[in-house]
C-alpha positions in Angstrom: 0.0 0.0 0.0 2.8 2.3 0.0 2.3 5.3 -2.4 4.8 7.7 -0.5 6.4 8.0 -4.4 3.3 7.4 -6.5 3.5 10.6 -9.3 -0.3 11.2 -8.9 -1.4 9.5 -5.8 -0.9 10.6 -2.1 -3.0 10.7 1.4 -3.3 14.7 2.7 -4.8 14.7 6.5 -5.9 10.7 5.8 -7.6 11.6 2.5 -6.6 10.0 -0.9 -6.0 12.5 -3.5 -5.2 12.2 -7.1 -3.1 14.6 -8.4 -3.7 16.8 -6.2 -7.2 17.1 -5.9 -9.3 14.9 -3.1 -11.0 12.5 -4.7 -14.3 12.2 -1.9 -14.6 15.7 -2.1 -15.5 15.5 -5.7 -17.0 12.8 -6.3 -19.0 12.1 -3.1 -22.4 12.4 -4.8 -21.5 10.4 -7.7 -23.0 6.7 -8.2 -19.9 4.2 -8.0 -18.1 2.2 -9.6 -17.2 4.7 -11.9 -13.4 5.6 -13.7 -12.1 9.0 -12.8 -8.9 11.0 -15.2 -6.8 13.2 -13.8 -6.2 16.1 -17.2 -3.4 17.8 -15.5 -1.2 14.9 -15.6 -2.4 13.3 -18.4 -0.6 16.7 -20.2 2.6 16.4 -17.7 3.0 13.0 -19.1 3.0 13.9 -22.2 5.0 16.7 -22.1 7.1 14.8 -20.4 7.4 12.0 -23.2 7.7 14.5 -25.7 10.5 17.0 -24.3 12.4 13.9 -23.1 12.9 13.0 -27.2 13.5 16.3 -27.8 16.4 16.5 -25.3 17.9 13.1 -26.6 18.2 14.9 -29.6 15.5 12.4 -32.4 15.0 14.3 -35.0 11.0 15.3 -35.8 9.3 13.2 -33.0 5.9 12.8 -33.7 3.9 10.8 -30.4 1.0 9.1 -31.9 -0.9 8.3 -28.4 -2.4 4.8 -28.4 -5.9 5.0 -28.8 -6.6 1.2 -27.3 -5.5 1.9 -24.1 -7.7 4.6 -23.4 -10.4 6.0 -26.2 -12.2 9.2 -24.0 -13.0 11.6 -25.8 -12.0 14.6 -23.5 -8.9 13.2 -22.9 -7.8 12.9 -26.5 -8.9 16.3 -27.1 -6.4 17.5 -24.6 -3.3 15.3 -26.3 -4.5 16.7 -29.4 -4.2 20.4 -28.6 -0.5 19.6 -27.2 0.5 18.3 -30.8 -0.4 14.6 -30.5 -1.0 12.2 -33.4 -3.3 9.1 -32.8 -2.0 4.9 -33.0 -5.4 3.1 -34.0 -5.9 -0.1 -34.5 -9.3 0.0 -35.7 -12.3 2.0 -37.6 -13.7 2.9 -34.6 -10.7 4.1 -33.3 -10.5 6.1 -36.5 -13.3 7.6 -35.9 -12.9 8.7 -32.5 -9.7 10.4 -33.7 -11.1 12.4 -36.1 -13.8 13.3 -33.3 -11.2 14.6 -31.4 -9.9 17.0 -34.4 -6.5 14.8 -34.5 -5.1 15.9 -38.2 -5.5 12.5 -40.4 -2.1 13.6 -41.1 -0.8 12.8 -37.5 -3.0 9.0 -37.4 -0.8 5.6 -37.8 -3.4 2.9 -38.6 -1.7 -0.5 -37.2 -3.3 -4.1 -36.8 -3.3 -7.4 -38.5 -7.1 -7.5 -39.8 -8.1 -4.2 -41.2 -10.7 -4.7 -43.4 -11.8 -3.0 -46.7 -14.2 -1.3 -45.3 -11.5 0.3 -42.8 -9.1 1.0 -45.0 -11.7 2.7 -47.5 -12.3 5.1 -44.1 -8.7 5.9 -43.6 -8.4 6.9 -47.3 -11.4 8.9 -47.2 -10.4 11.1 -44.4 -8.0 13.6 -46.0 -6.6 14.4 -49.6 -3.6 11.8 -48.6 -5.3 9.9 -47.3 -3.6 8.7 -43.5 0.0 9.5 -42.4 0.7 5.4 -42.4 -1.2 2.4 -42.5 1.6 -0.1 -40.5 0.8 -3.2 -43.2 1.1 -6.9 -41.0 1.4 -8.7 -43.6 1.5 -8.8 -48.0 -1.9 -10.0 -47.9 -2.8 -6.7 -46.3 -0.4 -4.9 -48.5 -2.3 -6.5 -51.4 -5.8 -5.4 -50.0 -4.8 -1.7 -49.3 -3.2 -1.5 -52.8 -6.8 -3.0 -54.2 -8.6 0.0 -52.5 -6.2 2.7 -53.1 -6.9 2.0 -57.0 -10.7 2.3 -56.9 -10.5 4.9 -55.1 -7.5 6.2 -57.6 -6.0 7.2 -54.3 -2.4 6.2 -53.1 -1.8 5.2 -50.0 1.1 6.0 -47.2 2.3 2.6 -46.1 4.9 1.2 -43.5 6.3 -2.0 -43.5 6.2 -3.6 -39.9 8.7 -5.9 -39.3 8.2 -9.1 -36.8 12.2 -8.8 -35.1 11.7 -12.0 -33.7 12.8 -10.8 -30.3 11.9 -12.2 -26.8 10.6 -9.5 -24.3 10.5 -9.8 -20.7 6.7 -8.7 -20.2 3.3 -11.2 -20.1 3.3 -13.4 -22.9 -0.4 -11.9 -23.8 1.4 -8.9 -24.7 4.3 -10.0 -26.4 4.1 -8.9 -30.2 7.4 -9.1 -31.5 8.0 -12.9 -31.4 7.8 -15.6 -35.0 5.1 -16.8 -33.3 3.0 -13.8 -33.1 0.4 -13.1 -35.4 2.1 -9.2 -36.1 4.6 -7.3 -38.4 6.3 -9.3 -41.1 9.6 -11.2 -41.0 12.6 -9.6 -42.6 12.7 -12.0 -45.5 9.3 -11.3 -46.7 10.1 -7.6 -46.5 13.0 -7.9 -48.6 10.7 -9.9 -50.9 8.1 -7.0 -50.8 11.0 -4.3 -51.4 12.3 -6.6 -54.6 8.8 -6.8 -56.3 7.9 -3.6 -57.4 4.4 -4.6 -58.2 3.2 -4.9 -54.4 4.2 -1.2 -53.9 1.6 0.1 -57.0 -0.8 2.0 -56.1 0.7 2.5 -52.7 3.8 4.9 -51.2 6.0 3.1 -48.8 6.8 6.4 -46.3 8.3 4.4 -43.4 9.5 0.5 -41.3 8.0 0.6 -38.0 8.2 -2.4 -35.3 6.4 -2.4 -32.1 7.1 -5.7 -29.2 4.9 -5.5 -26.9 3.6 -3.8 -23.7 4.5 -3.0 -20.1 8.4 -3.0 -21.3 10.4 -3.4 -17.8 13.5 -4.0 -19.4 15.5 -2.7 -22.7 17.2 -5.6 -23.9 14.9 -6.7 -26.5 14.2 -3.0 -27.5 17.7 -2.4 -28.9 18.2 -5.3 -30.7 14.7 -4.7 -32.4 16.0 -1.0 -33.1 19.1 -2.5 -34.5 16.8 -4.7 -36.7 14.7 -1.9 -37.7 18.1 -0.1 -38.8 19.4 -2.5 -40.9 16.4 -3.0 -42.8 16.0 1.0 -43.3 19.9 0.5 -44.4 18.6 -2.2 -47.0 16.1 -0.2 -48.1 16.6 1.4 -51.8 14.6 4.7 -51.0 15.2 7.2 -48.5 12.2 6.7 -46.0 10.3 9.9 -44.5 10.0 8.1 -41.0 10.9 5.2 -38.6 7.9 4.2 -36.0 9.6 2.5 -33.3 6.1 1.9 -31.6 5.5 2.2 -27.8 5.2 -0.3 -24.8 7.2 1.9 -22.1 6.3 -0.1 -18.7 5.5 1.9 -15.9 5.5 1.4 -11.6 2.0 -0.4 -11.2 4.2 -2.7 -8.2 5.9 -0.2 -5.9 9.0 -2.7 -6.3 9.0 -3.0 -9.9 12.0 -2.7 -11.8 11.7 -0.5 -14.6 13.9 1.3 -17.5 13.2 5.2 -17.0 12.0 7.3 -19.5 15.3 9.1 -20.3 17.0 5.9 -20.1 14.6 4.8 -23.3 14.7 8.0 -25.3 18.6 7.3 -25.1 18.6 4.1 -26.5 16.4 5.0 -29.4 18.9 7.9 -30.0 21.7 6.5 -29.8 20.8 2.8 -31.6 19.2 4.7 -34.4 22.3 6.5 -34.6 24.3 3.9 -34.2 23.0 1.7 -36.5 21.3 3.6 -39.5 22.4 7.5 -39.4 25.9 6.9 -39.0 26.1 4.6 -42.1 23.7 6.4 -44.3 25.8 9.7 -44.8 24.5 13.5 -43.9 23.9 14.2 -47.4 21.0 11.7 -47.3 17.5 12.8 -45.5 17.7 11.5 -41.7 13.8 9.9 -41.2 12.0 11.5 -38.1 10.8 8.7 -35.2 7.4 8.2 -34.6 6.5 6.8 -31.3 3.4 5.0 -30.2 3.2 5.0 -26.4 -0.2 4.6 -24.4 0.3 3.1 -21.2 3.1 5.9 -20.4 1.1 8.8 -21.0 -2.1 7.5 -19.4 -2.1 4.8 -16.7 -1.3 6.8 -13.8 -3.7 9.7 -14.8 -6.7 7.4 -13.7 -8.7 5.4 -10.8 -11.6 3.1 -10.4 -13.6 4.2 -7.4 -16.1 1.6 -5.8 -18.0 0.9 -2.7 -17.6 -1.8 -0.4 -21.2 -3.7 -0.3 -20.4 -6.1 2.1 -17.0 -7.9 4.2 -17.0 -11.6 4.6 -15.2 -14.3 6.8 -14.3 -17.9 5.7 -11.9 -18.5 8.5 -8.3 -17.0 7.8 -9.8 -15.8 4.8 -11.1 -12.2 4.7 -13.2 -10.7 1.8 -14.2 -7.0 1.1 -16.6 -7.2 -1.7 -16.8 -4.2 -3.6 -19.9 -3.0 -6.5 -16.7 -2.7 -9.8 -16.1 -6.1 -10.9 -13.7 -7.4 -13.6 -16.0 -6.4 -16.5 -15.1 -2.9 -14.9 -11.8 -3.6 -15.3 -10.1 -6.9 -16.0 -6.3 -6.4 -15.8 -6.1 -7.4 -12.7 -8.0 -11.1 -13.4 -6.4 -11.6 -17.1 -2.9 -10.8 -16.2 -2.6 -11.1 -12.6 -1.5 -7.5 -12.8 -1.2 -5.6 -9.3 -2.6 -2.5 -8.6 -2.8 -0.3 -5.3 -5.9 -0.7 -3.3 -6.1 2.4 -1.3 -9.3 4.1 0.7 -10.5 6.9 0.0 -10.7 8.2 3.9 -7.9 6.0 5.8 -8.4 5.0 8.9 -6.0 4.1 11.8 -5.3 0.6 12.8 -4.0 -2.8 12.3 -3.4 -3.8 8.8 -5.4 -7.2 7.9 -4.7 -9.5 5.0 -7.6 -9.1 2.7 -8.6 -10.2 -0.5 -10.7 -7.4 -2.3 -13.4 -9.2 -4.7 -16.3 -8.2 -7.0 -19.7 -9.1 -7.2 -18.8 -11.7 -11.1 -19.6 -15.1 -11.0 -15.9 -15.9 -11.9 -13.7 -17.1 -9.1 -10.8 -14.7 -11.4 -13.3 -11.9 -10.2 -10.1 -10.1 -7.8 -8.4 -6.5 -7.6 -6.2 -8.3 -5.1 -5.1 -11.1 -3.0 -4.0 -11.4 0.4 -3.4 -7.6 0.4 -2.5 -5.8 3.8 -5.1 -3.2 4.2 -6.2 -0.8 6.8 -9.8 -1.3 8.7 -12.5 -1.0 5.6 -16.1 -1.5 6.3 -19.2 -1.4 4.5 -20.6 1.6 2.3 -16.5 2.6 2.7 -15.2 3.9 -0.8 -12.0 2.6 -2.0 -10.0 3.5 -5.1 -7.9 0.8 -7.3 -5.3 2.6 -8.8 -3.2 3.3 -12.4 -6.2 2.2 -14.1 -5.8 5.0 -17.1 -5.1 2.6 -19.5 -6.6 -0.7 -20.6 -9.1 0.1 -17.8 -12.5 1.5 -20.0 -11.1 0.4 -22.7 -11.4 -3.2 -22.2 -14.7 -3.3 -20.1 -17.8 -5.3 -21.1 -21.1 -6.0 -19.9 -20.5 -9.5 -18.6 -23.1 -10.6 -16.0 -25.5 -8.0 -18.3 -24.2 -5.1 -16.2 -24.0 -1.8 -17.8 -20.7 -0.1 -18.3 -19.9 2.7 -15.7 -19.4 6.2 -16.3 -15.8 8.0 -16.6 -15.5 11.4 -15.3 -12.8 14.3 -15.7 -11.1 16.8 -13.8 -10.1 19.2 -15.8 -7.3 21.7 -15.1 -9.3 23.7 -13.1 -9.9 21.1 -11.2 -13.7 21.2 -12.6 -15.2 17.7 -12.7 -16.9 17.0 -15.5 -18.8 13.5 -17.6 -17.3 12.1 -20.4 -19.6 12.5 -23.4 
């Protein structure tokens, strides 16, 4: 339970408070569960992200914010008016994008199964079309080359290559292995490159790779980047841009180990350089870096706040069952991911090892296990924490119960609904 360094999270006079602001105070008449964002530092860590590429010295970053991990509408205005681009991986994503007045122009369209239909939407958006559709596969490649012609468009493509590297992260978030079902391997790309027919009707702008999610450690990430250079190196054209995707881990564990943000922007600085600037001479034109990061800017800008409805005793075990259940949010029953459990008013007193439940009919149905907590009753209020991304996003109605409302504070510490 110890926040003492959470970035947005901290007890004032026994009251949880996200940044900055006291959570019961402003939300004490609202029906829980319900998700709550924090704008304020949403925009720090963004700024953050972006300034920290600038100061490593890559060249044009554009941050296209990942629209899977957290789709809300206000939010996304905000990134938008700091300069964000979008990363979809769907239509609908697309279109909530454009809702948000994010320039087509700034929107990388990635994902193994877009469909005609999609890609018909993407061209259809702007003059140009999108800034890249990141092509999985030649079938793809085939499809968005089919489309482009009726529509006597031509269409911004990146290759994405597969580096077939191992990363240290849950293997249901691993994307960069032969084994996954994204990006193509280098061999086919140096097939697609050789036969100029796949590339009619289409203008291949960029490579882009992207390995997964919650990256805690580097490793992988620079020999992927290393990949990525030596294909740009192979590459007959000079390429407007290099999308070295996202996955940045961040502290949901107190103890985790993690790579820090300047530690990351370094390596992409210096392993671009390394490998692909150095070699490919100043006279030729040096490709910007697009970045795709979601979890970064977002997790820690949120919380799920629910009310306890009952406690419960089976001998040694103890039970606080709360109204939010995994169909709320499910990170915490499909990954066995941690997250802080924290009440909203704390209350002095022995810590008790408790394991905090939902009302599902799924045994999996857990925010946590055997977690020491301070004395919570019924009707108390309790917050789970760094649920900003893949929280919303990933809800259903499971056990037919209706999805829960998100709510903002804005910068003026105004709380408002998400429409």
């Amino acid at each position: 339970m110890d926040i003492k360094q959470h970035p947005t999270l901290s007890y004032k006079k026994n009251k949880l408070h996200l940044s900055g602001t006291c959570i019961h105070s402003i939300t004490k008449e609202l029906k829980t569960p319900f998700y709550l964002y924090n704008v304020e530092a949403l925009e720090r860590n963004f700024l953050n992200f972006s300034n920290c590429a600038n100061d490593h010295n890559i060249f044009e970053p554009l941050v296209c914010f990942a629209l899977k991990s957290n789709p809300n509408l206000n939010l996304l205005k905000s990134l938008k008016r700091l300069g964000a681009g979008a990363d979809i991986v769907s239509g609908g994503e697309l279109k909530q994008a454009l809702k948000a007045k994010i320039s087509p122009m700034k929107i990388v369209f990635s994902g193994v199964g877009k469909t005609e239909e999609e890609i018909t939407l993407a061209l259809n958006s702007h003059p140009q079309g999108i800034y890249s559709f990141n092509v999985e596969s030649v079938e793809e490649l085939e499809m968005i080359a089919k489309v482009s012609k009726k529509l006597n468009k031509v269409a911004r493509v990146a290759l994405r290559l597969n580096p077939q590297v191992n990363v240290k992260t849950h293997k249901h978030i691993s994307t960069g292995g032969k084994s996954h079902k994204f990006g193509i391997l280098k061999s086919d790309i140096e097939g697609i490159l050789k036969n100029k027919k796949l590339l009619k009707n289409v203008l291949l702008v960029g490579l882009s790779i992207h390995i997964g999610s919650q990256l805690t450690c580097l490793k992988a990430t620079e020999k992927a980047l290393k990949e990525l250079s030596n294909l740009a190196l192979a590459c007959d054209q000079d390429l407007e841009f290099l999308d070295v995707g996202g996955g940045l881990g961040v502290p949901y564990h107190p103890d985790e180990p993690l790579s820090s943000i300047d530690e990351y922007m370094s390596l992409v600085s210096t392993t671009i350089e390394k490998y692909y600037t150095s070699k490919k001479g100043s006279h030729q034109r040096q490709p910007r870096i697009v970045f795709e990061p979601g979890r970064y800017i977002v997790a820690n800008t949120g919380v799920l706040v629910t009310s306890v409805i009952r406690t419960k005793s089976s001998e040694e075990n103890k039970f606080i069952i709360v109204d939010g259940g995994m169909n709320d949010f499910v990170r915490s029953s499909l990954y066995g991911a941690y997250h802080h459990v924290l009440p909203l008013n704390k209350r002095s007193g022995v810590l008790k090892a408790s394991h905090v439940v939902g009302p599902i009919c799924e045994t999996a149905d857990s925010f946590a296990s055997n977690r020491e907590l301070p004395p919570i009753k019924t009707n108390d209020r309790i917050c789970i924490g760094d649920v900003g991304a893949y929280g919303f996003s990933m809800s259903s109605i499971y056990n037919m119960r209706e999805k829960i409302k998100e709510y903002v504070i804005d910068k003026e510490g105004v709380l408002i609904s998400h429409k």
